[in-house]
C-alpha positions as a printed NumPy array, in Angstrom:
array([[ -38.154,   40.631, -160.158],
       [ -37.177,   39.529, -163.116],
       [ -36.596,   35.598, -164.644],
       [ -33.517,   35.388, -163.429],
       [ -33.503,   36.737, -160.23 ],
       [ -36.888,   34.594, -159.74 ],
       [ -34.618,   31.397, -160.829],
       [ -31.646,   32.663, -158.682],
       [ -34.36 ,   32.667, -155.654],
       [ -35.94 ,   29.487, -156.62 ],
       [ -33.066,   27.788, -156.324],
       [ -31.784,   29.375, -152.933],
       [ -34.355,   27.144, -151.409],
       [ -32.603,   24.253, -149.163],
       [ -32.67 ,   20.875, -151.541],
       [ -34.643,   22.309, -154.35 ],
       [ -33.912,   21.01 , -157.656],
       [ -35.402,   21.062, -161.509],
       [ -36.73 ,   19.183, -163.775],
       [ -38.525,   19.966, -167.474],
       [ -41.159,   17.515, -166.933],
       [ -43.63 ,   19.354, -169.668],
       [ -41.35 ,   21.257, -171.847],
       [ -38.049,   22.788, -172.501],
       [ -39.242,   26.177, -171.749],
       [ -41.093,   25.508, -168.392],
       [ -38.949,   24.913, -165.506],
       [ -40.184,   22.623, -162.681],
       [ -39.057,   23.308, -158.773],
       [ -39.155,   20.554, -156.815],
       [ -38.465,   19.805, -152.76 ],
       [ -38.595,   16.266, -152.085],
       [ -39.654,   16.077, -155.677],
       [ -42.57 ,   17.94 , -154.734],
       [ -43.538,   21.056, -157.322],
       [ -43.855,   23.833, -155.286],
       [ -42.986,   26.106, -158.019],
       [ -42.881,   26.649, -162.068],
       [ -41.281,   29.369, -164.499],
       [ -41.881,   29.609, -168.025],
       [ -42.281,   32.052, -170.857],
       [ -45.765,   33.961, -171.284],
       [ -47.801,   33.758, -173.538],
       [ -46.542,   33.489, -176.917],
       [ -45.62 ,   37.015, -177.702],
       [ -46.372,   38.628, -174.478],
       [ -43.771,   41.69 , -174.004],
       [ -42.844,   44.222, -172.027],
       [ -42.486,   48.049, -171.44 ],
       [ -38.76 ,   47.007, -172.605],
       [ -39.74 ,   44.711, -175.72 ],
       [ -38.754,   41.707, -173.175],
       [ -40.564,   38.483, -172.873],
       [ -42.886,   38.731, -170.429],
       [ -42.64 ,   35.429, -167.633],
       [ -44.734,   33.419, -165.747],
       [ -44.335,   31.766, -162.632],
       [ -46.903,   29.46 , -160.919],
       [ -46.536,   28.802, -157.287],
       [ -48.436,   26.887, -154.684],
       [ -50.763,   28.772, -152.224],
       [ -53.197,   28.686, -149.34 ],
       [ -56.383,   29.112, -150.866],
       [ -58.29 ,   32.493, -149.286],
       [ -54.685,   33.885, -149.713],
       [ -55.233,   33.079, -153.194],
       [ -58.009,   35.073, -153.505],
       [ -56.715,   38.289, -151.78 ],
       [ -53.722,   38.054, -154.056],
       [ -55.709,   38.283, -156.981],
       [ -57.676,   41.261, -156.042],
       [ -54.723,   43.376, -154.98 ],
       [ -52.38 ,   42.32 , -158.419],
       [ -53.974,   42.196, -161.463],
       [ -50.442,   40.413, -162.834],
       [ -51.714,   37.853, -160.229],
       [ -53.889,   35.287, -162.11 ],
       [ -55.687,   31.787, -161.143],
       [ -52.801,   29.347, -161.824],
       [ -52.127,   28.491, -165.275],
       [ -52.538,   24.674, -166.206],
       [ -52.862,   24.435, -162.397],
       [ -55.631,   23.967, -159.914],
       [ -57.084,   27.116, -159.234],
       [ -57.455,   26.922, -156.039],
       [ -54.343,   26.269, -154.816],
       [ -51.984,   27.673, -157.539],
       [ -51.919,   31.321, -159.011],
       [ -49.973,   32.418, -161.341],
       [ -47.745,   35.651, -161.336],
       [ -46.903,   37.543, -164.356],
       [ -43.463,   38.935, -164.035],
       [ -43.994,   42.187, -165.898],
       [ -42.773,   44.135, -162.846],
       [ -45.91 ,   45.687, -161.188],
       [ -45.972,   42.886, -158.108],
       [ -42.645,   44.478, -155.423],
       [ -39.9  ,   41.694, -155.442],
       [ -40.251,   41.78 , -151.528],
       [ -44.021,   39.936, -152.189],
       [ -42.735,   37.755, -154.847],
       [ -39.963,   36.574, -152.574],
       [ -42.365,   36.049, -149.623],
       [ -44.753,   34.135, -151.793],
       [ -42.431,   31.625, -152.815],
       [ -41.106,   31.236, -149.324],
       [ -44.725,   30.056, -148.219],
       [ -45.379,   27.979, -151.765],
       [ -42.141,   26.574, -150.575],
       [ -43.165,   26.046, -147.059],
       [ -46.561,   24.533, -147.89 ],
       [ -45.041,   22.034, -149.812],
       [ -42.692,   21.301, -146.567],
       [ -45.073,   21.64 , -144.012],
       [ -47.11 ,   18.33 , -146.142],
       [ -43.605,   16.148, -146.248],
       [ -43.639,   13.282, -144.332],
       [ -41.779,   13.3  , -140.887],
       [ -38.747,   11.522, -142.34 ],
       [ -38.253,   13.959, -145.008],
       [ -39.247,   17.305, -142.848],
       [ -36.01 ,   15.399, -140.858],
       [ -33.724,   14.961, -143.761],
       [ -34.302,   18.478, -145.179],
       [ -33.874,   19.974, -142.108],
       [ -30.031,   18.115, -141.801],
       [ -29.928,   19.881, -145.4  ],
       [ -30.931,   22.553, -144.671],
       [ -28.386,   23.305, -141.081],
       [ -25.68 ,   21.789, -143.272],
       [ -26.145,   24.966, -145.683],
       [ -26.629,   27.296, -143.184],
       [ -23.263,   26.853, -141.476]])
């Protein structure tokens, strides 16, 4: 997946919304505004096959998972600025299927959920059935 399609995603998610709370370039997806997800630009002058900026995106996870993520992807790194045990960070140069990036953010999205408060699980779910009609 590219950036885009990794926004266009991040965004599908019922109630999500963004903020820049660190900088312009780093996008900050929030539930409940809870971060349950990040994309920014690489490494300063990190490109490509194409020449393309290479992007980052940092999302929540359980933390064995964690692990066995990072042994099967090497783009699949300890999270970036984030607790390492509960964040990695995915390099979005192409080698990690859009299928596992997709089902990744689901659960970063999910864990995030799953810790809301009753009222709010309640709230997003009205959200959420409201969308889904």
């Amino acid at each position: 997946m590219d950036h885009k399609s990794v926004h266009d995603y991040l965004q599908s998610k019922p109630a999500t919304f963004i903020t820049q709370p660190f900088a312009q370039d780093t996008d900050v997806y929030k539930v409940q505004h809870k971060m349950f997800a990040t994309l920014s630009e690489g490494k300063e002058g990190q490109v490509d096959a194409n020449g393309e900026l290479v992007w980052w995106l940092n999302l929540k996870c359980d933390p064995d998972e964690a692990l066995l993520l990072r042994d099967e992807f090497p783009a699949i790194v300890p999270g970036y600025h984030m607790n390492k045990r509960l964040w990695n960070t995915i390099i979005l140069d192409g080698s990690v299927p859009d299928d596992k990036i997709k089902e990744m953010i689901d659960k970063s999205y999910d864990i995030v959920v799953d810790n809301l408060p009753t009222a709010q699980k309640e709230e997003l779910a009205k959200i959420a059935s409201t969308l889904n009609k």
